[in-house]
FINUTOR-581375 format. One record per residue (C-alpha): residue number from 1; residue in three letters; x, y negated, z. Coordinates in steps of 0.02 Angstrom, whole numbers, always signed. Each point is the difference from the previous one (the first is absolute). Layout:
N
@marti: NUM&setor: ALA&X: X&Y: Y&Z: Z
...
***
This chain:
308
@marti: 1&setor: UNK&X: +8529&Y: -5763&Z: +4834
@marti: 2&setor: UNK&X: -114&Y: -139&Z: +25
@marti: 3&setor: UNK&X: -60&Y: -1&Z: -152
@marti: 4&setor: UNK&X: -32&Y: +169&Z: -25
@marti: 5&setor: UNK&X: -92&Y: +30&Z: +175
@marti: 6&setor: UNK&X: -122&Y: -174&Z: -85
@marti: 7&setor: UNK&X: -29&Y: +108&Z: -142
@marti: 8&setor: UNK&X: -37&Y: +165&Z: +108
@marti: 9&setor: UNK&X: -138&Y: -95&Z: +91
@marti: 10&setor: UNK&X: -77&Y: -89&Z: -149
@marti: 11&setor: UNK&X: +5&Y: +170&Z: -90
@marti: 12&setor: UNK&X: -94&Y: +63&Z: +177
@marti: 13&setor: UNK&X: -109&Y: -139&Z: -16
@marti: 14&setor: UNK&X: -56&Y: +38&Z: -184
@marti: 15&setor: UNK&X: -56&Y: +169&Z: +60
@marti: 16&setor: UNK&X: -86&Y: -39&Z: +129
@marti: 17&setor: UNK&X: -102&Y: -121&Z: -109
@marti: 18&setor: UNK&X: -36&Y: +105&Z: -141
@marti: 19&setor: UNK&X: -46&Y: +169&Z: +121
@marti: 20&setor: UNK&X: -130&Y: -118&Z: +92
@marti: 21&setor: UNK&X: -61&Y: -73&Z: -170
@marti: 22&setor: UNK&X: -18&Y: +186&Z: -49
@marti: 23&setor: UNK&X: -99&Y: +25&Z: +167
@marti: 24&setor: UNK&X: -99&Y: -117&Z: -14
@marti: 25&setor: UNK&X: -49&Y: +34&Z: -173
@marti: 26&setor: UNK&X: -35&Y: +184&Z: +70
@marti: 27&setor: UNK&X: -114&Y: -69&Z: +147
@marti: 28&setor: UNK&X: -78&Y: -104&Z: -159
@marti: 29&setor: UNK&X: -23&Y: +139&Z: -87
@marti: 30&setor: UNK&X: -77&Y: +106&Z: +133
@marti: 31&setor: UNK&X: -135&Y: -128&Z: +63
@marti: 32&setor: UNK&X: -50&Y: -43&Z: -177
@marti: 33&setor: UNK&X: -8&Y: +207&Z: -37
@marti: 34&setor: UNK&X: -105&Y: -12&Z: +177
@marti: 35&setor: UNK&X: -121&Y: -126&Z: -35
@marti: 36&setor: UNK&X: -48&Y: +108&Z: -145
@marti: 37&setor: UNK&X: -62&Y: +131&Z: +106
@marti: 38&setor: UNK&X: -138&Y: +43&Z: +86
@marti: 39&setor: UNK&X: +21&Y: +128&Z: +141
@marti: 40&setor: UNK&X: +151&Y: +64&Z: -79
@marti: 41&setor: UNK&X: -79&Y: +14&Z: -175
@marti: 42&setor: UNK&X: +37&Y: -124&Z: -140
@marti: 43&setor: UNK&X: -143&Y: -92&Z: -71
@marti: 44&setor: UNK&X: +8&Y: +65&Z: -176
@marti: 45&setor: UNK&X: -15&Y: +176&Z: +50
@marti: 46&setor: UNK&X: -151&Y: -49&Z: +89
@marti: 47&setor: UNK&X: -85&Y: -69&Z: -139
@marti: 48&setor: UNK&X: +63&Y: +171&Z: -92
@marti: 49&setor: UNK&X: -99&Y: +79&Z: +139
@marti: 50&setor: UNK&X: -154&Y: -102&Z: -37
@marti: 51&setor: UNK&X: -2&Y: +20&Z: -184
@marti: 52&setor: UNK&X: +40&Y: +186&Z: +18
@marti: 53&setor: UNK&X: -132&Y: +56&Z: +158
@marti: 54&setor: UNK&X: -130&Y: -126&Z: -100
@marti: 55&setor: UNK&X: +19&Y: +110&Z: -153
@marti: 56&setor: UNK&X: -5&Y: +169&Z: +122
@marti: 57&setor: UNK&X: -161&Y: -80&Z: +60
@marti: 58&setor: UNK&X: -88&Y: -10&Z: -163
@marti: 59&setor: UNK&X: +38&Y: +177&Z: -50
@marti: 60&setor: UNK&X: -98&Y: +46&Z: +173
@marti: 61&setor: UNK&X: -137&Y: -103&Z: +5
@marti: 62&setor: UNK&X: -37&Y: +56&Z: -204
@marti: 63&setor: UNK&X: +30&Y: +184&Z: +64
@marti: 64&setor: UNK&X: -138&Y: -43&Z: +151
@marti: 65&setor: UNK&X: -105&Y: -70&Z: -111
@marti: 66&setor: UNK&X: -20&Y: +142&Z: -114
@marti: 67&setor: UNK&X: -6&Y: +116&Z: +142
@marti: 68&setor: UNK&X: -177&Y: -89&Z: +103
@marti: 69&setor: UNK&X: -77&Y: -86&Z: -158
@marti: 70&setor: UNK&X: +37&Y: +110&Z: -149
@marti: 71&setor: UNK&X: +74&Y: -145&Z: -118
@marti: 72&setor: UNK&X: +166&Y: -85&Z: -45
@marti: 73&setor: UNK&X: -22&Y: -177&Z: +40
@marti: 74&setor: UNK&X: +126&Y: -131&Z: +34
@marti: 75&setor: UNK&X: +76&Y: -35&Z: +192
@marti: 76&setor: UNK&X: +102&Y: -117&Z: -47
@marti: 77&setor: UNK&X: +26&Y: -142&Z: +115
@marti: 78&setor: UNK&X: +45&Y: -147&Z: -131
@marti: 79&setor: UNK&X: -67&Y: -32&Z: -180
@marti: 80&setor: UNK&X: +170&Y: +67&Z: -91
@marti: 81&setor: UNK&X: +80&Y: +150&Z: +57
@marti: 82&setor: UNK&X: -6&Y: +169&Z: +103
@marti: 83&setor: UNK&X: +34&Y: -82&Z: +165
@marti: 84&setor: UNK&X: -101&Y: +37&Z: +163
@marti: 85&setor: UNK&X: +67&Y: -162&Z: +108
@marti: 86&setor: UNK&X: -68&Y: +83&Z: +164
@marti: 87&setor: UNK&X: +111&Y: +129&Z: -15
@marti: 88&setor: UNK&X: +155&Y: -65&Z: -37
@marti: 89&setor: UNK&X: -33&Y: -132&Z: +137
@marti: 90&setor: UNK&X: -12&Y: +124&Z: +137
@marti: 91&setor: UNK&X: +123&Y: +113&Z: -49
@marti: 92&setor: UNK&X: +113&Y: -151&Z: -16
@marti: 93&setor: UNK&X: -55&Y: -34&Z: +181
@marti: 94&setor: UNK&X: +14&Y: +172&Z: +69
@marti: 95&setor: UNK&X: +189&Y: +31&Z: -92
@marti: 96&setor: UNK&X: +52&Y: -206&Z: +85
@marti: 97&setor: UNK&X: -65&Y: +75&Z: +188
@marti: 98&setor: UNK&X: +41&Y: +172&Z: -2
@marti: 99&setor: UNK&X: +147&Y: +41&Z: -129
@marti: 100&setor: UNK&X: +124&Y: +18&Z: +183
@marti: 101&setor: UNK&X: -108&Y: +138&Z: +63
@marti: 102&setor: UNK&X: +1&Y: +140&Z: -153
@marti: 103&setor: UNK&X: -18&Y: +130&Z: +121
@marti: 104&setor: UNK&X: -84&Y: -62&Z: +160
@marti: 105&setor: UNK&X: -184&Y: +77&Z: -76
@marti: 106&setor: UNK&X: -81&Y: -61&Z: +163
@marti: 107&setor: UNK&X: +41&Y: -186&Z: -46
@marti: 108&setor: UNK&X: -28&Y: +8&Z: -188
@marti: 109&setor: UNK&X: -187&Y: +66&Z: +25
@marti: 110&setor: UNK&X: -14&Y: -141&Z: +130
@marti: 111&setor: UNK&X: +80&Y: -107&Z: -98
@marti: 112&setor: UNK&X: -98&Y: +21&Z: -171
@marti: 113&setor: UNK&X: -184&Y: +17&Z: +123
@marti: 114&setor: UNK&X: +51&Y: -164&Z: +45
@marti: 115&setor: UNK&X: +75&Y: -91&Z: -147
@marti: 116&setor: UNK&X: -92&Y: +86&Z: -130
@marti: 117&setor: UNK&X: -171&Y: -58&Z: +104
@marti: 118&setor: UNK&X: +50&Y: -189&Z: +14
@marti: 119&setor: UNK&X: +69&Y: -15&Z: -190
@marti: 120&setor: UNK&X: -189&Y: +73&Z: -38
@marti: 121&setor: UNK&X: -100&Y: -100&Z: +132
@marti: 122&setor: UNK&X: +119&Y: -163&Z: -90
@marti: 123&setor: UNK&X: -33&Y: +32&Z: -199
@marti: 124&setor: UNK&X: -186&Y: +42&Z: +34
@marti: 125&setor: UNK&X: -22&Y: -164&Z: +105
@marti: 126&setor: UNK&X: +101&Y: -104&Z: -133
@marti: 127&setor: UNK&X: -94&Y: +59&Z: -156
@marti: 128&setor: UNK&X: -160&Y: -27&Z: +74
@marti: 129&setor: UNK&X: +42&Y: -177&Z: +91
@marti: 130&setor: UNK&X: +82&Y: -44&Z: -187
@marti: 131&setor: UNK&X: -93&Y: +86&Z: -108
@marti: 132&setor: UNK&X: -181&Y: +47&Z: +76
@marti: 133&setor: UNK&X: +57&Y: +160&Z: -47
@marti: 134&setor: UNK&X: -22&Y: +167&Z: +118
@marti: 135&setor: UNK&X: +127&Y: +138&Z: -84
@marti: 136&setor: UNK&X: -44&Y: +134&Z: +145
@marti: 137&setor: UNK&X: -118&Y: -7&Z: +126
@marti: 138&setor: UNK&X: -2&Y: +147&Z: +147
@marti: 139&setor: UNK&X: -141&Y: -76&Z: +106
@marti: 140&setor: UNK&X: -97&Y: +180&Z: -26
@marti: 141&setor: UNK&X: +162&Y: +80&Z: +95
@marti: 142&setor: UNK&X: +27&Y: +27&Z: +166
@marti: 143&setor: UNK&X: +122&Y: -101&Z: +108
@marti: 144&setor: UNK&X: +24&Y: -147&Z: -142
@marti: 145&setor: UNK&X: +53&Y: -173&Z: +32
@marti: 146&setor: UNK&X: -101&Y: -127&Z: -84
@marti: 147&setor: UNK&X: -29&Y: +162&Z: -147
@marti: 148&setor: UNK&X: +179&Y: -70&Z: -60
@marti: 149&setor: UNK&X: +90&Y: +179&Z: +55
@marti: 150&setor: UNK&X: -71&Y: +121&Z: +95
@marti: 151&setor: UNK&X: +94&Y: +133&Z: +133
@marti: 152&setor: UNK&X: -3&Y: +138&Z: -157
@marti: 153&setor: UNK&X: +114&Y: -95&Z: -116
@marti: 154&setor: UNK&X: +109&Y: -52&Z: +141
@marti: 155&setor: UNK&X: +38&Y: +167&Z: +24
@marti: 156&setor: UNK&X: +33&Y: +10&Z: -206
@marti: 157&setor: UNK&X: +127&Y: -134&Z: +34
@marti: 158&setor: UNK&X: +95&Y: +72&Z: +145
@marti: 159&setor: UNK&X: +26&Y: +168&Z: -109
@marti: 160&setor: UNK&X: +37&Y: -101&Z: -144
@marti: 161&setor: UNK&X: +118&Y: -106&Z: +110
@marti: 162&setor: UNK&X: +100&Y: +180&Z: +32
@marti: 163&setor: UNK&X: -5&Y: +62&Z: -168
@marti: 164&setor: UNK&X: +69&Y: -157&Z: -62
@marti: 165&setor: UNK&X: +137&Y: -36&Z: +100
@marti: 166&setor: UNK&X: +64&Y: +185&Z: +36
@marti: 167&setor: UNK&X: -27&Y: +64&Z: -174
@marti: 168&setor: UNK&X: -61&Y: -106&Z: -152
@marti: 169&setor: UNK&X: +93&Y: -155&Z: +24
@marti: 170&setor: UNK&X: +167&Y: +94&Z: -1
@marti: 171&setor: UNK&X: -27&Y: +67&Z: -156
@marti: 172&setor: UNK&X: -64&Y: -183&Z: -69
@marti: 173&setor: UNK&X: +181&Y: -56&Z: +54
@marti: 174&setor: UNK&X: +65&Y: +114&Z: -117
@marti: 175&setor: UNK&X: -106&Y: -38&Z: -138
@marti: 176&setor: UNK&X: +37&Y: -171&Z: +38
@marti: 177&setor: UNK&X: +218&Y: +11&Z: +21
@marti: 178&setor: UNK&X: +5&Y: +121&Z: -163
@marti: 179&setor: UNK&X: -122&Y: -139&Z: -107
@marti: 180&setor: UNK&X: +150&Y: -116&Z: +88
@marti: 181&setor: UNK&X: +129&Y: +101&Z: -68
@marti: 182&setor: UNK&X: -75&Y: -19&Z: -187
@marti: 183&setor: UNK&X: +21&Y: -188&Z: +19
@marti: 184&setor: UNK&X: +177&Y: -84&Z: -70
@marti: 185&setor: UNK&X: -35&Y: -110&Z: +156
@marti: 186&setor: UNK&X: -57&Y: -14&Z: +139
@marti: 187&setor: UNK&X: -60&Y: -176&Z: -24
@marti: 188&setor: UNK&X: -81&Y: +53&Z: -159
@marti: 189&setor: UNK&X: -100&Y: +131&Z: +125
@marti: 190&setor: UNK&X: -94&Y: -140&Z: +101
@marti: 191&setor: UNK&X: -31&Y: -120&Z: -144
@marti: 192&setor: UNK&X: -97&Y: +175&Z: -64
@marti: 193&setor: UNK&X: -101&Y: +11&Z: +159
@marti: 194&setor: UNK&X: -23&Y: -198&Z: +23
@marti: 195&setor: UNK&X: -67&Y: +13&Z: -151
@marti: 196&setor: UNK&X: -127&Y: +118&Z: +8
@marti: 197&setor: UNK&X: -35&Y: -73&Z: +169
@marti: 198&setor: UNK&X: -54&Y: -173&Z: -29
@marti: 199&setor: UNK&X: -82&Y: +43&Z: -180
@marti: 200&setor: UNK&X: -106&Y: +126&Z: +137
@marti: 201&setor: UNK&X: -50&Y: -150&Z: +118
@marti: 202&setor: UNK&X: -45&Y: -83&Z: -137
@marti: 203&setor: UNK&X: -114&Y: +101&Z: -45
@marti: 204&setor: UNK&X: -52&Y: +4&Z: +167
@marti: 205&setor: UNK&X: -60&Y: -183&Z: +4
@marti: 206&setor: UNK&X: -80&Y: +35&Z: -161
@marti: 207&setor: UNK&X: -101&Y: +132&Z: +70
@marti: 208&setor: UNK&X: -70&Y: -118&Z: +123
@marti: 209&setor: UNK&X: -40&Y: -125&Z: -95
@marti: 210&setor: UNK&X: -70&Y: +134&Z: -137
@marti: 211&setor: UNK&X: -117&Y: +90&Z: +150
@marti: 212&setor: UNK&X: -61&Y: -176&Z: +71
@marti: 213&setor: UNK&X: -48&Y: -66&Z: -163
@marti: 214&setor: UNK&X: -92&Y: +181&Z: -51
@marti: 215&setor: UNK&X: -90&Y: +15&Z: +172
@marti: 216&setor: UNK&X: -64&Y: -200&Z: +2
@marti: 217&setor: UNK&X: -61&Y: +35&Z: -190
@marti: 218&setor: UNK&X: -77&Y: +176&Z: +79
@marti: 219&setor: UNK&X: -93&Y: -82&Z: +128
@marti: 220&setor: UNK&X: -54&Y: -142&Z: -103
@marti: 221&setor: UNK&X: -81&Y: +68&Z: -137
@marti: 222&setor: UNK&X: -76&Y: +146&Z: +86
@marti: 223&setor: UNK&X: -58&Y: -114&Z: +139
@marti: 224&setor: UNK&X: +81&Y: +116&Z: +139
@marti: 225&setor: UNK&X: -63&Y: -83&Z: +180
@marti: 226&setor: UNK&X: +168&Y: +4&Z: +96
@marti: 227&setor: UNK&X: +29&Y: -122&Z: +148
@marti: 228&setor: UNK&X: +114&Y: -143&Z: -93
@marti: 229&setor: UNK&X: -96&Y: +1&Z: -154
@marti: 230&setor: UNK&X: -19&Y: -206&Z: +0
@marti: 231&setor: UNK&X: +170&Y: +5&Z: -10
@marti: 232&setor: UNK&X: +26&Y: +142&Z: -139
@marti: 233&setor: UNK&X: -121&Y: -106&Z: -104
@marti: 234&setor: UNK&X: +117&Y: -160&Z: +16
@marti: 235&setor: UNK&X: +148&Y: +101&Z: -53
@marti: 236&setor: UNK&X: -97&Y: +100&Z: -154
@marti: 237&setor: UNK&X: -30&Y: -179&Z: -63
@marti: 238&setor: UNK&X: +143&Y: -51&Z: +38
@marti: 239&setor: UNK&X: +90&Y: +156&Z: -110
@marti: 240&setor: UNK&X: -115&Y: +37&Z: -130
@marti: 241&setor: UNK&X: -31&Y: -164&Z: -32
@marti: 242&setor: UNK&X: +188&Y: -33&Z: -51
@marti: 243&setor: UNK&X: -32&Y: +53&Z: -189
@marti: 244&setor: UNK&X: +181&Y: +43&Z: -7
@marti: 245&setor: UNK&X: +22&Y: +97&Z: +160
@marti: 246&setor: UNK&X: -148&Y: +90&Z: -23
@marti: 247&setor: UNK&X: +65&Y: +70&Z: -199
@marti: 248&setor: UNK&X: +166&Y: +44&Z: +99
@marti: 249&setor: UNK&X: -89&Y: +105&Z: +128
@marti: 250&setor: UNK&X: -124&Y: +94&Z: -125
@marti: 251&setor: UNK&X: +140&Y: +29&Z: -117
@marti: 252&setor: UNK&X: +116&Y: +54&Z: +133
@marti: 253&setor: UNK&X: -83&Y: +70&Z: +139
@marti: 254&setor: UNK&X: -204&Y: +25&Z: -54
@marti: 255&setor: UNK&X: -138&Y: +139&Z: +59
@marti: 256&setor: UNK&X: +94&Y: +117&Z: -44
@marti: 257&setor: UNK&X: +171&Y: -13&Z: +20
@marti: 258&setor: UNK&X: -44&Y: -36&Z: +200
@marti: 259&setor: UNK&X: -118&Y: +159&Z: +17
@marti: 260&setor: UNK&X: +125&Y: +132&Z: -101
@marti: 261&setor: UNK&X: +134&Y: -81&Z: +112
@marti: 262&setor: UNK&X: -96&Y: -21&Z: +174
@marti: 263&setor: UNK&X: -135&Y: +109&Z: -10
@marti: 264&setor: UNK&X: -56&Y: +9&Z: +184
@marti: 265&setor: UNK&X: -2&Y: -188&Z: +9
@marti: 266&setor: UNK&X: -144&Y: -41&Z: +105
@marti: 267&setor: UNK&X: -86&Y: -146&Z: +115
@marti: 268&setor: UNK&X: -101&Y: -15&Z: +155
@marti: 269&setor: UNK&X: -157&Y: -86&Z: -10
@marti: 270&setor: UNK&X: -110&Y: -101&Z: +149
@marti: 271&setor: UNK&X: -71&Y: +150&Z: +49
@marti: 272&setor: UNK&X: +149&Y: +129&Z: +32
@marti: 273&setor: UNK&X: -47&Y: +95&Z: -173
@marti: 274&setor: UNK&X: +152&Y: +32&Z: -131
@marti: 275&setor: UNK&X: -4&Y: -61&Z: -149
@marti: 276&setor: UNK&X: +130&Y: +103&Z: -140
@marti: 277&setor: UNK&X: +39&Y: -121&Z: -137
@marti: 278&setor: UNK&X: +12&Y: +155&Z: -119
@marti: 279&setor: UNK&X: -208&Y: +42&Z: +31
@marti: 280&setor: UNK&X: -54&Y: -172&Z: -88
@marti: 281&setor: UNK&X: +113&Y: +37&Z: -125
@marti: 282&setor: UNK&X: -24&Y: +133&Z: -166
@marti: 283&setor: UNK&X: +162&Y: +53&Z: -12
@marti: 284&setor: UNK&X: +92&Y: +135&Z: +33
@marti: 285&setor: UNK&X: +112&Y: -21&Z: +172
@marti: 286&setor: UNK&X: +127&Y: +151&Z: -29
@marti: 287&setor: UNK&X: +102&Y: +76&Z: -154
@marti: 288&setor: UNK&X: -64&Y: +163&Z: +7
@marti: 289&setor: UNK&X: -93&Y: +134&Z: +94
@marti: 290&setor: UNK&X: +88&Y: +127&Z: +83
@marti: 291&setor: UNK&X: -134&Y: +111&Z: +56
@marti: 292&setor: UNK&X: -169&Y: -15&Z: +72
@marti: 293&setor: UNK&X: -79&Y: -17&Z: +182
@marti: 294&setor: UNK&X: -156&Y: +111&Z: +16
@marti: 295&setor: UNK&X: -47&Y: -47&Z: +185
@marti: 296&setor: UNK&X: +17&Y: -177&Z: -16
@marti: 297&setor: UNK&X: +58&Y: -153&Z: -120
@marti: 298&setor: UNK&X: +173&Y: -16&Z: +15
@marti: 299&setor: UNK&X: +27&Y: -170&Z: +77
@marti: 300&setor: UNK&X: -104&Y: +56&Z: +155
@marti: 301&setor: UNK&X: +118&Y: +156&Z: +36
@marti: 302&setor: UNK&X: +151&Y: -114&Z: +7
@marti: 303&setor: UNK&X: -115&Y: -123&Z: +107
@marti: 304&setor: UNK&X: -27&Y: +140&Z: +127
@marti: 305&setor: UNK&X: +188&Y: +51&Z: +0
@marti: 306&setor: UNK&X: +85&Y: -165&Z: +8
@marti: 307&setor: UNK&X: -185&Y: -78&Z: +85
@marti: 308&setor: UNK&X: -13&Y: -125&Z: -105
***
């Protein structure tokens, strides 16, 4: 009797054991399943998100651009690819903050006024502390910060900040689950968009280094009189005179691979006036013209909408 009650309460024991090693691998589980998420979302989807809004973003700014200048040119935001970064980063932003309130319109505008404003004010203030480089500039507009975003496009971003959340991003979740569905795995899913990811931030740090290198050679041989020029001197000689570096970078990345790609590139000089890298160039900044503007050349009617 003995013996048997022993074995009862080893057998007892042994479950107890293997239920809380089960447990505990489910608590594992869950944290590790947690830590991959942000807000609720799992950090592959996100970078879906980015790749996906980044490629929405070039189709609009290319459909903009025909509309106020008359001409198919690139808006690309990197050397390779149809990727607007801007885009992608604020919708990214916007889906993180706001994806718990898909019907609450009153918060979503707020939401996107206010998000979509400070991922704007940040990427125009980063370019230009890294790269001397202005991409927008709404100082003509009224109630602008600093001409980095402006009360107008605020208002863009708090009905885009509705329209995403309560409309587009649903469907991009079902674009997203059914692409999911065509996979064999589910691991073989995110290896897909890893992939695509970091191959995209590198060519993200390419495009910096490509748009440094093409605005110090810009400045330098046109002698452009911007406020660090001292300093853009030292660093053309230090470039171009790297025999190697410099073949690499007019092979790779020369006149006009950097104007067909970034065609409103442009710098500041001492005295306020802008200086577009395409006007010291002869060559042609776009792929093809669209239509023409009778009233004025077409880079000043998309100056006066987006006061640039």
């Amino acid at each position: 009797m003995k013996k048997d009650e022993l074995k009862k309460e080893e057998t007892n024991i042994q479950i107890e054991k293997e239920t809380e090693k089960v447990n505990n691998e489910t608590q594992n589980k869950s944290k590790i399943k947690k830590k991959r998420t942000i807000n609720g979302i799992s950090i592959w989807r996100i970078l879906a998100y980015f790749i996906i809004y980044s490629i929405f973003g070039y189709i609009i700014e290319t459909i903009y651009g025909m509309i106020t200048k008359g001409v198919w040119e690139s808006r690309q935001s990197f050397l390779y690819g149809p990727f607007c970064g801007i885009y992608g980063l604020g919708a990214v932003v916007m889906i993180i903050c706001l994806h718990k309130f898909p019907r609450k319109f009153n918060t979503l505008f707020i939401g996107g006024f206010i998000v979509g404003s400070i991922v704007e004010y940040v990427v125009s203030f980063v370019g230009e502390m890294l790269l001397g480089v202005k991409w927008w500039d709404y100082s003509n507009m009224p109630l602008n910060i600093n001409g980095r975003i402006c009360v107008y496009f605020s208002v863009f971003w708090g009905f885009l900040g509705i329209y995403l959340i309560a409309s587009l991003n649903p469907k991009v979740d079902k674009i997203i689950d059914w692409i999911k569905s065509k996979f064999k795995t589910y691991k073989a899913l995110k290896t897909f968009v890893m992939t695509v990811f970091i191959l995209l931030m590198i060519d993200c740090v390419s495009t910096g280094f490509a748009i440094e290198f093409f605005l110090v050679r810009m400045i330098a041989q046109n002698d452009i009189d911007v406020a660090n020029k001292e300093l853009v001197m030292e660093k053309y000689d230090e470039i171009y005179g790297n025999e190697k570096l410099s073949n690499f970078i007019y092979q790779f990345w020369g006149d006009k691979k950097m104007i067909r790609t970034f065609p409103n590139l442009k710098v500041k000089d001492k005295n306020g006036n802008i200086v577009y890298m395409d006007s010291l160039l002869d060559i042609q900044p776009y792929y093809l013209k669209v239509h023409d503007k009778n009233n004025k050349n077409n880079r000043e009617v998309e100056e006066d909408i987006r006061g640039e």
